[in-house]
PAVOSE-769195 format. One record per atom (N, C-alpha, C, CB): residue in one letter; x, y, z. Coordinates in steps of 0.02 Angstrom, whole numbers, plus 50000, padded with zeros to 5 digits. Glycine has a CB too. Example, Ala and Ser with C-alpha at 12.3 -4.5 7.8 and 13.67 -1.06 7.14 Angstrom:
2
A506604971650390 A506154977550390 A506604983550390 A505654977650452 S506424988850354 S506844994750357 S506455000250394 S507044997050286 
This chain:
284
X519794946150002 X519404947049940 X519874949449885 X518824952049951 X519754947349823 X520234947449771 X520194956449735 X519994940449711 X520554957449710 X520294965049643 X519564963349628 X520804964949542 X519794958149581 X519314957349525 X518594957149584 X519504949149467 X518424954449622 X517744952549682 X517604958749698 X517904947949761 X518094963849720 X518064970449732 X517794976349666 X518774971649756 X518174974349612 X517844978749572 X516934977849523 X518454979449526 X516864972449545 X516114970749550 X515774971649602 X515984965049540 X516024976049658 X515614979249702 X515254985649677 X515994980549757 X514704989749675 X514434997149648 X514615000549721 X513444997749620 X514055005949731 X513885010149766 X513785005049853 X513205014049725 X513865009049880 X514035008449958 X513265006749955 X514375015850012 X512695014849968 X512185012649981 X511755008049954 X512005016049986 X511725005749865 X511685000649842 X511744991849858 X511945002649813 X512304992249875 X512624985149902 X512184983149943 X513324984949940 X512124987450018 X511874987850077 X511114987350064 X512104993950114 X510854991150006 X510154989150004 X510174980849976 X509694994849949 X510614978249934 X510644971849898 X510754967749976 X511344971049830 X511004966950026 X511174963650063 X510514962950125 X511824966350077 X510284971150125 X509574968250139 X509124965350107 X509264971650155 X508944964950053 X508664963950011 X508684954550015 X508944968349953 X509404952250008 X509444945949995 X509454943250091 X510204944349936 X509414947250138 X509424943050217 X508584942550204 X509774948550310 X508184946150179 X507414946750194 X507194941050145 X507024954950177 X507444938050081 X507314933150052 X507454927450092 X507574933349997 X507994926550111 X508494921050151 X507774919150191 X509344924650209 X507694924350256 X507224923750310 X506364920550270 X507184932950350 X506254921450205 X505674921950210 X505944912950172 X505164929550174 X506344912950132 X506354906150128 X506374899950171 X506704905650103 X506484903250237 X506514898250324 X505834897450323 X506804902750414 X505514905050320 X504604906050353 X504174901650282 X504234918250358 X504254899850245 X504014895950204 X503924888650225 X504374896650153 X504564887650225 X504584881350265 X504314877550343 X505124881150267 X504454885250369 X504264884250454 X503464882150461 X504374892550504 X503524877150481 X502834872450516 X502284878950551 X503184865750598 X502734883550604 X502324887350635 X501844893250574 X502834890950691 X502224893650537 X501744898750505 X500894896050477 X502194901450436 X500554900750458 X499934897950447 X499954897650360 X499304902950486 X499294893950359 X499264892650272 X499144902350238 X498274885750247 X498884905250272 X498854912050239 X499344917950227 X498434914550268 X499874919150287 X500314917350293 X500954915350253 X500124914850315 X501114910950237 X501294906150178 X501394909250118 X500784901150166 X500384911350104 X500574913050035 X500644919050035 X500174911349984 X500634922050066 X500984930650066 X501554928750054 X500984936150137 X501944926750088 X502804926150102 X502834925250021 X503214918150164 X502614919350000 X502774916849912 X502584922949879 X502254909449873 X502144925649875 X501884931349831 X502564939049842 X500884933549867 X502664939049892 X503184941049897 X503784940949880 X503204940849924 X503934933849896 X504674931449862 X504644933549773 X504774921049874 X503944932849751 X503954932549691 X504144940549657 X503274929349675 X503994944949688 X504044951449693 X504714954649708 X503604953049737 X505254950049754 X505704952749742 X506334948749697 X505834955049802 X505864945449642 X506274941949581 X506664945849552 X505894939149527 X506254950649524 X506554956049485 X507054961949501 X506094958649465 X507144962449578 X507724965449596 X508324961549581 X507684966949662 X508274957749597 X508834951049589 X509084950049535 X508604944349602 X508454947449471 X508704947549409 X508974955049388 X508164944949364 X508764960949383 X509014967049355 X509714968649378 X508564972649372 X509794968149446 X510374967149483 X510944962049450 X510154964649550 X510944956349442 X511364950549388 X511484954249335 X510954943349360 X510954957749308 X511294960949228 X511544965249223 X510984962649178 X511364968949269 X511854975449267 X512404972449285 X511704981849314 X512574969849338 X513464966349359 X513844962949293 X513414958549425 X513354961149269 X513454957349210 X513734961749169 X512884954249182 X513384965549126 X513504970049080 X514054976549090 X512874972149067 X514264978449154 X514744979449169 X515464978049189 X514584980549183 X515304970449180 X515804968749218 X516374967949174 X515644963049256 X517054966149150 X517594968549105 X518074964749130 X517774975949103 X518464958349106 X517894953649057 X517174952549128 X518404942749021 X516894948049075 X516344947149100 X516344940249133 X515874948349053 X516674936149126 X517204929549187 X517244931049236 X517974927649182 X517404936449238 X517664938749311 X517124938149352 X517954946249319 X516874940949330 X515914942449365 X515724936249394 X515174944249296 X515654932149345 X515254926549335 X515544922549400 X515334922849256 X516354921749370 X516824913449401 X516884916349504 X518164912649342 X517294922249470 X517754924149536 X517344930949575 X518674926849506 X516864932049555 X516344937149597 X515734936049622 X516164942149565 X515794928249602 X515184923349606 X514414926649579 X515114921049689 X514514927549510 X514054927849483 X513484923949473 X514234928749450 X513974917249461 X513554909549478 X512884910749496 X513864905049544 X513234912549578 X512804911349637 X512084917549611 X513334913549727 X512204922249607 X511894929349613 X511404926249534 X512614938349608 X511574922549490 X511054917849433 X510674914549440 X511224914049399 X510834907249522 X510534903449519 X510014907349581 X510904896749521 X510234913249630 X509884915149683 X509284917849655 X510244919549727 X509184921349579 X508504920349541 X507944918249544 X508524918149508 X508064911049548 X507704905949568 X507294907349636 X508164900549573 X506764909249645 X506484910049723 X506764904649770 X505634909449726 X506594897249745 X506704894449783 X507604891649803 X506214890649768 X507964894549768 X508754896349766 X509134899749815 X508904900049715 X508824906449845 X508884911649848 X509314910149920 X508244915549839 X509464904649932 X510014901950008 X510754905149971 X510084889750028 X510744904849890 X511214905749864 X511474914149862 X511104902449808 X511124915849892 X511224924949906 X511954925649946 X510464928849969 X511814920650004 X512424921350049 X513174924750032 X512574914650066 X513144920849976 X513814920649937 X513874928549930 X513794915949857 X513604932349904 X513324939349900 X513584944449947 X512624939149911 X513014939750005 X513104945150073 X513634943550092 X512634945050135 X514274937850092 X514704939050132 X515314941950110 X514794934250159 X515284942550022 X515884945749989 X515714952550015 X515974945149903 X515034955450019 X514884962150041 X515014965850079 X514534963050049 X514994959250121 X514974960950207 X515854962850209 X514664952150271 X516484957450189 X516994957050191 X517114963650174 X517224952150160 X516814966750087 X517064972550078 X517064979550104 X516964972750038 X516514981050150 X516264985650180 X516854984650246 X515414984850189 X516734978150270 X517274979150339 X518124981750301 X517374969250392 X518324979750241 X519064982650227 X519004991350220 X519404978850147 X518354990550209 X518205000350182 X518165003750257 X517175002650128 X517825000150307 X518075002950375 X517595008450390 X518855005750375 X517375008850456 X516555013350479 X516735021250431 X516445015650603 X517225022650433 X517345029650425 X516945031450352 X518205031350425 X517495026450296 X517525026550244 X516605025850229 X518095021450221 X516555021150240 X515575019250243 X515105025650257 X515315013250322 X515325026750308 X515005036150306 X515035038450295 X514915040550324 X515475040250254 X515815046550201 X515145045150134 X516945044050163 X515295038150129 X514695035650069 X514235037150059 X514465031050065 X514125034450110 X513455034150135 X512955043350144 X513615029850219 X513675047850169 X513325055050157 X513305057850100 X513585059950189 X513955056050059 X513895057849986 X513375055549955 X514385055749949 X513005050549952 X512415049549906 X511905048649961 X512475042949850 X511775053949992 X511195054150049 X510415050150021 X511025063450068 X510555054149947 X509675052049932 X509735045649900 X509165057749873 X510185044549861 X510035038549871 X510045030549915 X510145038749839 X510365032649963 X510285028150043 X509635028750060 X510745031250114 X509445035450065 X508535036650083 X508075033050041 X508245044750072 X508325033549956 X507735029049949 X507955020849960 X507415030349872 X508435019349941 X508445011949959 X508275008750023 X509045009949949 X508305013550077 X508135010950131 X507345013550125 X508595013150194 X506835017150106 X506255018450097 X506155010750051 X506115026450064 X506255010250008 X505885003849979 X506064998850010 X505985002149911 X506544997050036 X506654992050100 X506014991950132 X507244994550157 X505984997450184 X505514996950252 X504964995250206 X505375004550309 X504724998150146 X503884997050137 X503864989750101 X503435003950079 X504314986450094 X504424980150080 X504464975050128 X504894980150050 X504724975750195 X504524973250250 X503854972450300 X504884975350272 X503684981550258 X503114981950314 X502564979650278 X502964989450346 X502574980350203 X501954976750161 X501884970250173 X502014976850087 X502564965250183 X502424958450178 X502294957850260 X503064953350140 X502314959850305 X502274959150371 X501524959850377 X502714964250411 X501304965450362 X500484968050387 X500074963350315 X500334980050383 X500224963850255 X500114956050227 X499764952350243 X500504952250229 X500194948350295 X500404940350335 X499784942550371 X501284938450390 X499904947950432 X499524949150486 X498744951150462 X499874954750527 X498524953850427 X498094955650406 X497604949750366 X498364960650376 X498014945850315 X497574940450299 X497574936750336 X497624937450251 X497884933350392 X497574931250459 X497094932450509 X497874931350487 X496944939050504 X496424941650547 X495894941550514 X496514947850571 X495764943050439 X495134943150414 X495224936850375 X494914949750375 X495384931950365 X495174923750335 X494874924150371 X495544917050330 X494164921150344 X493394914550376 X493114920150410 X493574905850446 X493194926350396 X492654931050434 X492244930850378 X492864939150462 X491354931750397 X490944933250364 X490934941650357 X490394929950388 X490904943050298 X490954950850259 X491504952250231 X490874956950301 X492104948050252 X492834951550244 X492854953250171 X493504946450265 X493214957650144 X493444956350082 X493914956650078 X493284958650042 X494614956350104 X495174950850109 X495224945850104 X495394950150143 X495344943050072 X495224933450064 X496044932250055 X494624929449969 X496314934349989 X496934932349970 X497584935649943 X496804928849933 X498054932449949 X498514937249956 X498604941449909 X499024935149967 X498524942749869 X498374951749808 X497784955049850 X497944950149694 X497434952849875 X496974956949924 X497454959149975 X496334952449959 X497724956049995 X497954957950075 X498654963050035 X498274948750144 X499094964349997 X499564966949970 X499324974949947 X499784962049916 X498704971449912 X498674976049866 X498184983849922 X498224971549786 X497894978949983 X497534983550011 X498294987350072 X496724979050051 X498634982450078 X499374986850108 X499734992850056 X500064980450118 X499554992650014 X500124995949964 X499475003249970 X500364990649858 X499055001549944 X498645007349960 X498705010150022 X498025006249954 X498595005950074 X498545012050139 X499325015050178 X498055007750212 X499535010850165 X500465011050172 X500735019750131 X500925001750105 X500235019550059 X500445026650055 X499955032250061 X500755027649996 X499375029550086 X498875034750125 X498665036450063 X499155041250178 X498265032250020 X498125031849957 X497155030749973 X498655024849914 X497125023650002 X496555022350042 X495925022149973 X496445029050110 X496055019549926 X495345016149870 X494905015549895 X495335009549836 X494825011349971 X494285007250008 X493765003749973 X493935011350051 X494054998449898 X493924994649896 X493984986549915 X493924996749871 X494504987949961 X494854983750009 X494804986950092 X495664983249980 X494464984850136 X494584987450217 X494544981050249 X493994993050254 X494894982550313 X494694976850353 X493864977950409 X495444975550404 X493774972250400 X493064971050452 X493144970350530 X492674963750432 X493594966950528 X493884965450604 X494184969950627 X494324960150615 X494074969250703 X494374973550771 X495274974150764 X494154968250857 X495584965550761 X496084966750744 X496254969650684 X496304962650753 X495964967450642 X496304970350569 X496534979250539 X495714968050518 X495624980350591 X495694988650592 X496484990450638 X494874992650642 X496544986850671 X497034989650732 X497884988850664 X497014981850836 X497714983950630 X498374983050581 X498434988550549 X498354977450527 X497854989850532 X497684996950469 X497945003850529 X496444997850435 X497775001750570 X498115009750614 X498665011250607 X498155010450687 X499235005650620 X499945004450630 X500145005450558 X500134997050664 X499645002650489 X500005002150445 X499875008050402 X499954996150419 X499565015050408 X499465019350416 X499975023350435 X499075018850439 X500045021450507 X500565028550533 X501185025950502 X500695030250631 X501225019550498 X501815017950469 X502195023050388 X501625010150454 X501455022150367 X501585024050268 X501495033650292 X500555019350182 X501275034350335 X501495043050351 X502195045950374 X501065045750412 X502395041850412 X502915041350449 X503615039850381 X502735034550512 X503575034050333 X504045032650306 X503935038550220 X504045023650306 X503505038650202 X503445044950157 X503585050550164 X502985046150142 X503455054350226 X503515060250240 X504215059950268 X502985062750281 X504455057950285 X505305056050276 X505555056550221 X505515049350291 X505485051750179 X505885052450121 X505545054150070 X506215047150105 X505215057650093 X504835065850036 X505035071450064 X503885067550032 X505305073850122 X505435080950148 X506435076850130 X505005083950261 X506605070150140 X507615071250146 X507675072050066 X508265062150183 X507145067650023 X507505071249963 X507535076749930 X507455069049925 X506695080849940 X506725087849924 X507465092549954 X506005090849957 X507535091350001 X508085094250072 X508795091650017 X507985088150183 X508845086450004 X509625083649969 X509545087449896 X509705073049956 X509135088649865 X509065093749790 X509125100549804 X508305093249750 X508805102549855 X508925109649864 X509525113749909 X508335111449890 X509715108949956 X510215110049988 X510955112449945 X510235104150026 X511135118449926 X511745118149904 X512495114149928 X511795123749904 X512805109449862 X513205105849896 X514015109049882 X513055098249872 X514325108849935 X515125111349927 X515585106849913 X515415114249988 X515485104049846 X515695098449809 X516535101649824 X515325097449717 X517035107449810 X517595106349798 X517865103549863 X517885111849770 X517565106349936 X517585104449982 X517725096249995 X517105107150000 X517125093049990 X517135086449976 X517665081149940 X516665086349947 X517815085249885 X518285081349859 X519065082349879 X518185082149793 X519025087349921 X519845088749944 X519635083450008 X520175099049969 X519335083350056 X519185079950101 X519185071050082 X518555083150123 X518825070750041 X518785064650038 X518865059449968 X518245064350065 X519155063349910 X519325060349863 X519885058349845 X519175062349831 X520465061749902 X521295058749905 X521485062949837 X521445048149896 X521585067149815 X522025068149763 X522355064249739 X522365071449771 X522655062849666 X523215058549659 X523725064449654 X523185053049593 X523935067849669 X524585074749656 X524565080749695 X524555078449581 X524895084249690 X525155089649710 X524505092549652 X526095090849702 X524695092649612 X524455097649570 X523665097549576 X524705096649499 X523305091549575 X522565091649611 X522315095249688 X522415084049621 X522965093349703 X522795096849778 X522555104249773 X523495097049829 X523205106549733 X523155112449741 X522565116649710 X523685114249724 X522445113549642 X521845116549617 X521125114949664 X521765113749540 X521025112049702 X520595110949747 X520585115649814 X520675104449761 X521315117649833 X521275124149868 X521165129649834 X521785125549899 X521145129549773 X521225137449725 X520385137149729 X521705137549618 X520105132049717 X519605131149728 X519075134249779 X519695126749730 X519545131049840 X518915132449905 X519155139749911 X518965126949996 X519705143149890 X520035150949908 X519405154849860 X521085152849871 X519285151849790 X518855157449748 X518255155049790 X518765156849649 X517775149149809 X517245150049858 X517275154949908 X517145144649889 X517615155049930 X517805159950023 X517815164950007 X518545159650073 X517975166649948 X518135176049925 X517355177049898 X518915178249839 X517085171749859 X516165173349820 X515985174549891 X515545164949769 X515815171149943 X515715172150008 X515705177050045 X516005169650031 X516385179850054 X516445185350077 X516125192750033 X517125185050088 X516045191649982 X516005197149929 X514935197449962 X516335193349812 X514825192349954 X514205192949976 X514015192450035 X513895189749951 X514515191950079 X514295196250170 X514205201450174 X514735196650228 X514895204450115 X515205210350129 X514445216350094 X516125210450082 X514055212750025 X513645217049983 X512965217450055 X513415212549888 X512915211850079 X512335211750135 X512475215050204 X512155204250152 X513065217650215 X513345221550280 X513135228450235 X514345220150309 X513355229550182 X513335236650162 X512515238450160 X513745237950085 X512085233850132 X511425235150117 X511165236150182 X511075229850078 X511405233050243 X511095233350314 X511345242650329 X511545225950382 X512005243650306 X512125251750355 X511765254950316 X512955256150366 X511595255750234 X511175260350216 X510335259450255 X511215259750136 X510315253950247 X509405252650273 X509545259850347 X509135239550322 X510125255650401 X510015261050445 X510255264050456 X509915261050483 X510755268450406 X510795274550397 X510355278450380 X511125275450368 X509865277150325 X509115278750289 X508855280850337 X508655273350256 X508685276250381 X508165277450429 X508275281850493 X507955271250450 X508945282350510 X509025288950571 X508875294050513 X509965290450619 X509385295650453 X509115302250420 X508465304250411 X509305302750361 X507815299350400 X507045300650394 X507035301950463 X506495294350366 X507065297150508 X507075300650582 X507275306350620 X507305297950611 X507655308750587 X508175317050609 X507735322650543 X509475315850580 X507605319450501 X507025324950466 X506265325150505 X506845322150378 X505995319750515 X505565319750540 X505425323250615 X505505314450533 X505925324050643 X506025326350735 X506135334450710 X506945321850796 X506375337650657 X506605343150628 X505985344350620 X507075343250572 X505385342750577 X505185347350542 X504535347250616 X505025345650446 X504175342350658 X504015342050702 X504305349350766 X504175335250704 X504685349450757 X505215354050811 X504685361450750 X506605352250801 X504955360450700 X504805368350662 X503915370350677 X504985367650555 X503345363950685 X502655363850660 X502625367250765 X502195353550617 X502955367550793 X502825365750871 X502965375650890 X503615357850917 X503535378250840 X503885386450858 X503195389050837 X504705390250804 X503135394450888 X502615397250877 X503005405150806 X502235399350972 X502525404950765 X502585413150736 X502875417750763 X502055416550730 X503305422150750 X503575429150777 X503205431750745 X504275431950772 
């Protein structure tokens, strides 16, 4: 892979969400086609595809508008491709995408990828959170307007019904102007339920946890930002030396506050056994 292909790569966890993003189009452009699927089915998958247009396009412009020149992008980073993959019915043209991606992540090597990947914790959490509820919406979708088509009562009929009643219960939202009637369908709504508890309450307790968690950024960057010098280095140890000393200064204020607490308390205790001892002598 060239510079220029490389420096139109972003963020680690980014990419990785783009690469899922464009295998789940790829797949649904097969299931469109595939004979086995059903007509209901079908049009979930399309209503879908249509839905993840706009990742795609926003994605092109930003590469675009960053990119320096902007040729580069286009010719030799295959921008082309990532223009015409727009197109829903295009979207074979992703490949091109996933495999410069794929190439670049393998030169960056497992290590390097995890380093990334921990440095921007929350945002890996959410990209992979809108992933799963993007899989699991168009999945229970599919399954769901299959089970309730040609039932008498249903009110699922079509696919903004079947989406729109996933997106609600997926985040335990539940309108119930949309339910299923059927045995199976209820059984979808169970799964797709624990599912939207299961994937929220995840990435509602890792990102609160990634904001509040204090981070030991100088740490980090001696570890894993390579210095270019001597002279970076060193201010990065001067660094972690004034942390270790704030540190110690506040063990040291919380050790002292502990011997007074129990020092305090034998002295009330040695007054208290004293004046007890005095209430006990009888009068001369």
């Amino acid at each position: 892979m060239s510079d220029k292909q490389a420096a139109a790569l972003r963020g680690t966890s980014y990419e990785l969400f783009l690469v899922l993003l464009s295998l789940l189009s790829i797949v649904n452009a097969v299931l469109i086609l595939a004979p086995f699927l059903s007509g209901a089915g079908r049009e979930v998958v399309i209503v879908m595809e249509s839905l993840l247009t706009p990742f795609f396009l926003v994605d092109f412009l930003v590469r675009l508008r960053r990119s320096r020149p902007r040729r580069a992008y286009v010719i030799d980073a295959f921008g082309w491709a990532d223009l015409l993959a727009i197109v829903p019915m295009l979207r074979v043209f992703r490949v091109f995408r996933v495999v410069m991606v794929v190439r670049a992540l393998q030169a960056r090597g497992p290590a390097q990828i995890a380093e990334d990947l921990s440095v921007s914790r929350a945002a890996a959490t959410f990209f992979t959170t809108i992933f799963l509820v993007l899989v699991v919406l168009e999945v229970s979708g599919m399954l769901i307007l299959d089970a309730e088509s040609g039932i008498e009562g249903a009110n699922i009929r079509t696919p903004s019904d079947a989406l729109w009643w996933g997106y609600v219960t997926i985040t335990t939202v539940g309108y119930g102007d949309r339910f299923p009637v059927t045995l199976s369908g209820r059984i979808i709504g169970i799964f797709l339920l624990t599912a939207g508890v299961a994937l929220f309450s995840v990435f509602t307790g890792f990102i609160a946890n990634a904001f509040l968690t204090p981070r030991h950024r100088p740490l980090r960057r001696l570890r894993g930002a390579r210095p270019s010098g001597p002279l970076a280095e060193l201010e990065a140890i001067r660094q972690l030396v004034t942390e270790q000393d704030d540190r110690t200064r506040e063990l040291q204020a919380r050790l002292d506050a502990l011997e007074r607490e129990l020092v305090g308390g034998r002295t009330d205790g040695g007054e208290a056994e004293t004046a007890s001892a005095q209430e006990r002598t009888p009068s001369g």
